[in-house]
C-alpha positions in Angstrom: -4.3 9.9 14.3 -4.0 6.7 16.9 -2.2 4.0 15.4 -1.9 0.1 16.6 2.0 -0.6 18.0 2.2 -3.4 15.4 1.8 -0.6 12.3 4.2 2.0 14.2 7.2 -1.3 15.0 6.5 -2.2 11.0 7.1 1.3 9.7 10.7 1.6 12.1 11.9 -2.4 11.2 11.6 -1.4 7.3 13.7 2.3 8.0 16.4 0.5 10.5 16.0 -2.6 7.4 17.0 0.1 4.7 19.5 2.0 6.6 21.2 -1.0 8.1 21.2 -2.5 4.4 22.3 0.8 2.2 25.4 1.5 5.4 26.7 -2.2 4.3 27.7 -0.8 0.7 29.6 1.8 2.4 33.2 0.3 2.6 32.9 -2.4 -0.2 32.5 0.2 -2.5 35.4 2.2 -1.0 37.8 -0.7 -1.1 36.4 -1.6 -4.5 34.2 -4.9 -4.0 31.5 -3.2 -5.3 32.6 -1.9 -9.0 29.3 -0.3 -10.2 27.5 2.8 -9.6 25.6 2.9 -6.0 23.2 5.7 -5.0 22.5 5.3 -2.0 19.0 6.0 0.2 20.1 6.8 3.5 18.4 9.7 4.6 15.5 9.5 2.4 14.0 6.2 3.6 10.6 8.0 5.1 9.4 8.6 2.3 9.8 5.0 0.6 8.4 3.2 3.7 5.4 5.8 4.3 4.2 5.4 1.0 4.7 2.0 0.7 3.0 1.1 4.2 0.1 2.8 2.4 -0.4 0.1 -0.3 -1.6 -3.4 -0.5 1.2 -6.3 -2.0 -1.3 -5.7 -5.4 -0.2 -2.3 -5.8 3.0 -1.6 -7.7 5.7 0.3 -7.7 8.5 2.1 -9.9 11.6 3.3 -9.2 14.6 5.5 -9.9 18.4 5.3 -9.8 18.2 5.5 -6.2 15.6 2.8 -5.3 16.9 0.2 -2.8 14.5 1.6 -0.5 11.6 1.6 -2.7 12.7 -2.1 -3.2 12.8 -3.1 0.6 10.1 -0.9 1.2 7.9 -2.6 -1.4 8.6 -6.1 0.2 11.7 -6.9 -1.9 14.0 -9.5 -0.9 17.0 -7.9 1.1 19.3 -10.9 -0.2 18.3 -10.4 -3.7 19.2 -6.8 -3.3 22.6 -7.1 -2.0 23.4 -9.9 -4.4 22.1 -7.8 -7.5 24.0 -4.7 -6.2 27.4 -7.0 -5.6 26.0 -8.2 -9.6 25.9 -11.8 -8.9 23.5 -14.5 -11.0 21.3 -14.6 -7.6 20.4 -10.6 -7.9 16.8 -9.5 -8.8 18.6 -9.0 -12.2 20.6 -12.1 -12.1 23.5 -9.4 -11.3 23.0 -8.3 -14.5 21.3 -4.8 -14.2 23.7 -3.8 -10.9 22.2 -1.3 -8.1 20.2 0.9 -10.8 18.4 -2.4 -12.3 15.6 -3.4 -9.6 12.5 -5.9 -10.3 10.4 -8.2 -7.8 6.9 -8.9 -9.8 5.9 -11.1 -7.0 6.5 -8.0 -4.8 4.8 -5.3 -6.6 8.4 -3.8 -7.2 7.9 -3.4 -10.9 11.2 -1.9 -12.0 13.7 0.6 -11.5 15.8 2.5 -14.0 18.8 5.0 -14.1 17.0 7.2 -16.8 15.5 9.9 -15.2 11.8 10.2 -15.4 12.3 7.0 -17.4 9.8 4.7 -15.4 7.4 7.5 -14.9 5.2 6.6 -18.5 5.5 3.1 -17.3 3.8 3.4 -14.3 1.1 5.6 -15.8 0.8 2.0 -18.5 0.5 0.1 -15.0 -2.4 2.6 -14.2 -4.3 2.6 -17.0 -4.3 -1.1 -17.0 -5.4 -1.4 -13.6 -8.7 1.5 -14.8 -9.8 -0.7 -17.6 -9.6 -4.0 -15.3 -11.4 -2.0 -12.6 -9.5 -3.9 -10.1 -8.8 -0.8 -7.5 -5.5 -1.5 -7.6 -3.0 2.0 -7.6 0.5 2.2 -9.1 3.3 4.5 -8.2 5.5 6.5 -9.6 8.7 7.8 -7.2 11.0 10.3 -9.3 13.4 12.9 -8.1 13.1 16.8 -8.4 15.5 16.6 -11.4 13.0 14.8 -13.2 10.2 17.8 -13.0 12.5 19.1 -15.7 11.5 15.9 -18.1 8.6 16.5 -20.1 7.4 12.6 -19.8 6.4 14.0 -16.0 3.8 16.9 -17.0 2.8 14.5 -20.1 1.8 11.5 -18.0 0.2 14.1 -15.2 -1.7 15.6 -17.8 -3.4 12.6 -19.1 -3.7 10.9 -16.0 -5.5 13.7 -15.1 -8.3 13.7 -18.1 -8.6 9.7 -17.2 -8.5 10.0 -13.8 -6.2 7.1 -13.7 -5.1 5.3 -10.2 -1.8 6.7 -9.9 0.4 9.0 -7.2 3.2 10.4 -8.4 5.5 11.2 -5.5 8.1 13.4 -6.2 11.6 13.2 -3.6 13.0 16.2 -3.8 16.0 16.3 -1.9 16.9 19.4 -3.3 19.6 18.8 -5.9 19.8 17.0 -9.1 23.1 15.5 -8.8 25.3 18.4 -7.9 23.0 21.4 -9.0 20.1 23.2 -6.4 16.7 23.2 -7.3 17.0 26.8 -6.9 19.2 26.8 -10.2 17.0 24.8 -12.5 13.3 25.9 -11.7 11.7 28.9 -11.2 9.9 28.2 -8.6 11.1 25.3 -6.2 7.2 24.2 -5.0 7.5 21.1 -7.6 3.6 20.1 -6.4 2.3 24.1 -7.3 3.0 22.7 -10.8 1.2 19.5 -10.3 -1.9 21.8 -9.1 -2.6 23.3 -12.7 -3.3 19.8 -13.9 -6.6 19.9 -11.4 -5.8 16.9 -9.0 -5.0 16.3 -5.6 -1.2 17.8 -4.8 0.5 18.2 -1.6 3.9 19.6 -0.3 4.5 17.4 2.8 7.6 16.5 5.2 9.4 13.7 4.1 11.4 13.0 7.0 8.2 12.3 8.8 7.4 9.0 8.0 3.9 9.5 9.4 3.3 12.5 7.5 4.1 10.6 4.3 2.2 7.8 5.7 -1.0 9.7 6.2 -1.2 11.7 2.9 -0.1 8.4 1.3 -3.1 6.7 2.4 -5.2 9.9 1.5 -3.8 9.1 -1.8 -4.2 5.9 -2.2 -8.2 6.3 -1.2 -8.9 8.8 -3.7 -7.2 6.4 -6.0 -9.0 3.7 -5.6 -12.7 5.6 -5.4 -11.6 6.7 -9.0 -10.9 10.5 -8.0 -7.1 9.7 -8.7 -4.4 10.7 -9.6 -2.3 12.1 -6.7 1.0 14.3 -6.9 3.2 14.2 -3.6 6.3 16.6 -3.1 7.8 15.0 -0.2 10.8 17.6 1.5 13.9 15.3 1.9 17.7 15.1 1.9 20.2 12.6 0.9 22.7 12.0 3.5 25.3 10.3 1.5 26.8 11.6 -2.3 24.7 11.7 -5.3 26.4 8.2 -6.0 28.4 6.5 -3.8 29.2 7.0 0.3 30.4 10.4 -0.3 31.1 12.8 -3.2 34.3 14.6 -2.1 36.4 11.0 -2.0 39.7 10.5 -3.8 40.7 14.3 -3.5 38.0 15.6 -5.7 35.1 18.3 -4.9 32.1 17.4 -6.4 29.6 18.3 -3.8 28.2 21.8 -3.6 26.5 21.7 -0.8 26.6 23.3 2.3 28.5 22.1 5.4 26.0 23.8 7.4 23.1 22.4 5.3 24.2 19.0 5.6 24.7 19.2 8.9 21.0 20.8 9.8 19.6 17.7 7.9 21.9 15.0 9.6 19.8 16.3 13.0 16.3 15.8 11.0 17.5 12.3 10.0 14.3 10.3 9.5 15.2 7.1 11.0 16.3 9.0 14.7 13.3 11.0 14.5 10.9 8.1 14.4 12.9 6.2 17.2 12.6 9.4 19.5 8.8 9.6 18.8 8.2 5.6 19.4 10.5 6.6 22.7 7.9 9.4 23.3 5.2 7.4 22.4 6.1 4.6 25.3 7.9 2.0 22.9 10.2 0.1 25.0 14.0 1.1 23.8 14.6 -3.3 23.9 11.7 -3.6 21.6 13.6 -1.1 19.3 17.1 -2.7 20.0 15.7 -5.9 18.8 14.2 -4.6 15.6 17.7 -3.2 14.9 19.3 -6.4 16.2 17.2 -8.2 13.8 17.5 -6.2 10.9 21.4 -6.2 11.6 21.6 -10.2 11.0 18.9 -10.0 8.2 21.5 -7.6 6.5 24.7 -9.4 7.5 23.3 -13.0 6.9 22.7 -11.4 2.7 26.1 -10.4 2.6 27.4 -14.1 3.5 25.0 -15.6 1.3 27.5 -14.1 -1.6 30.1 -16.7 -1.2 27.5 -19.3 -2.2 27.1 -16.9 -5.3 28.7 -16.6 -8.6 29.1 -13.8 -11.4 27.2 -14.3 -14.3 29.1 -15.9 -17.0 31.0 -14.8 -19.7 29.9 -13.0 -23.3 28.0 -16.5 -24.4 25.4 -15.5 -22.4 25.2 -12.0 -23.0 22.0 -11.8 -24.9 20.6 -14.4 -22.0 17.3 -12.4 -20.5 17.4 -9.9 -22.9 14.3 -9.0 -24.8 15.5 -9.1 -28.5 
């Protein structure tokens, strides 16, 4: 597939954007700026950005515990990510939900929860809505492979299936759910073979290559929208960084399992440096990519010092504030 330079320089700004912005959280949550739970994206960005370069600004999104990507990918606002995360009143949440708590309506970033498979049914709602409105619109659910172990998954497959509802579910599975393999919780590791008995489109694709994701995305998104939805996408990834946090084996204790040798392997399939070297390949100019980066460097710098213009939320008279009650 040809593709114009504008769509190829879009899809590398948004993974330099989300590495550049996720690398930032690295030392203010070792030196303790950053109090809550951060899981970070960097190393699965491909598939956010693929998927999401696939979908129109009325399409919607849910995420995971791990969704600042799906958030930038979606069209979030970088500054109201980094405040949110650093929980200050100008977050997405009004600092109030932290790094696992992400909404931008106006985006088509519908949410993001630390409960796993917990936005899943709630995409499926967005679905349904958008098949009795008959406005073409597609929603999306992004879940890890821990969550093929939730029965909310197969349940919402299954009857997004009999109302062949607009909806691609796209599973990352970056092989672990927090510190246990795949190979230790299913049976069979092929989460989209699963998705295949509930008699819709499902594909096991690369998710390091952002084009890969991109073109099955848009495959998905079509059917979708000519009402021969839903879509189930296993996209292969790998999280470079802990299962919360820059790295699980700080402060003395050994929490990640996983292979030296493993981790290493993925580091040199690292989405971001793959795209660059096939731009490179493809005759991109290396100063067009330096000032994508450059750009995305001062986009990501100038939301950090935005955070001495912002405060904390206030004390426990406004606890209740923005809560549904």
């Amino acid at each position: 597939m040809e593709y114009a330079e504008d769509t190829l320089l879009n899809i590398y700004e948004k993974l330099v954007l989300i590495r550049y912005c996720e690398e930032s959280f690295v030392d203010p949550i070792l030196n303790g700026e950053i109090i809550g739970p951060v899981h970070l994206y960097s190393g699965e960005e491909a598939v956010a950005v693929g998927v999401c370069a696939a979908l129109k600004k009325s399409d919607v999104v849910f995420g995971t515990h791990r969704s600042h990507g799906h958030f930038i990918a979606k069209g979030g606002s970088v500054r109201k990510l980094v405040s949110e995360v650093y929980c200050r009143d100008s977050g997405c949440s009004k600092g109030r939900g932290g790094s696992q708590h992400l909404i931008d309506v106006s985006a088509g970033m519908l949410g993001a929860t630390p409960i796993v498979g917990g936005t899943i049914s709630l995409a499926l709602g967005a679905a349904l809505a958008a098949s009795l409105r008959k406005d073409k619109s597609v929603a999306v659910a992004f879940f890890g492979d821990g969550a093929s172990g939730e029965g909310v998954l197969w349940e919402c497959v299954n009857f997004a299936s009999v109302k062949k509802l607009p909806i691609i579910f796209v599973c990352e599975n970056n092989l672990y759910s927090t510190h246990m393999s795949i190979d230790e919780i299913r049976a069979n590791r092929n989460v989209y073979e699963t998705a295949k008995s509930f008699d819709i489109f499902s594909k096991q694709i690369d998710g390091n290559n952002v084009l890969d994701v991109f073109e099955t995305a848009k495959l998905a998104v079509d059917l979708c929208r000519n009402s021969e939805g839903p879509c189930f996408i296993e996209a292969k990834t790998y999280r470079l960084r802990g299962h919360v946090g820059p790295d699980d084996n700080i402060q003395g204790t050994h929490t990640d399992i996983r292979p030296e040798a493993e981790l290493e392997s993925w580091k040199k399939r690292d989405p971001v440096k793959l795209f660059e070297e096939y731009l490179l390949t493809a005759g991109i100019g290396r100063e067009a990519l330096d000032e994508i980066k450059n750009r995305a460097g001062l986009e990501v710098k100038a939301a950090v010092e935005s955070l001495r213009e912002t405060q904390k939320p206030a004390g426990k008279e406004e606890l209740l504030k923005y809560v549904f009650r």
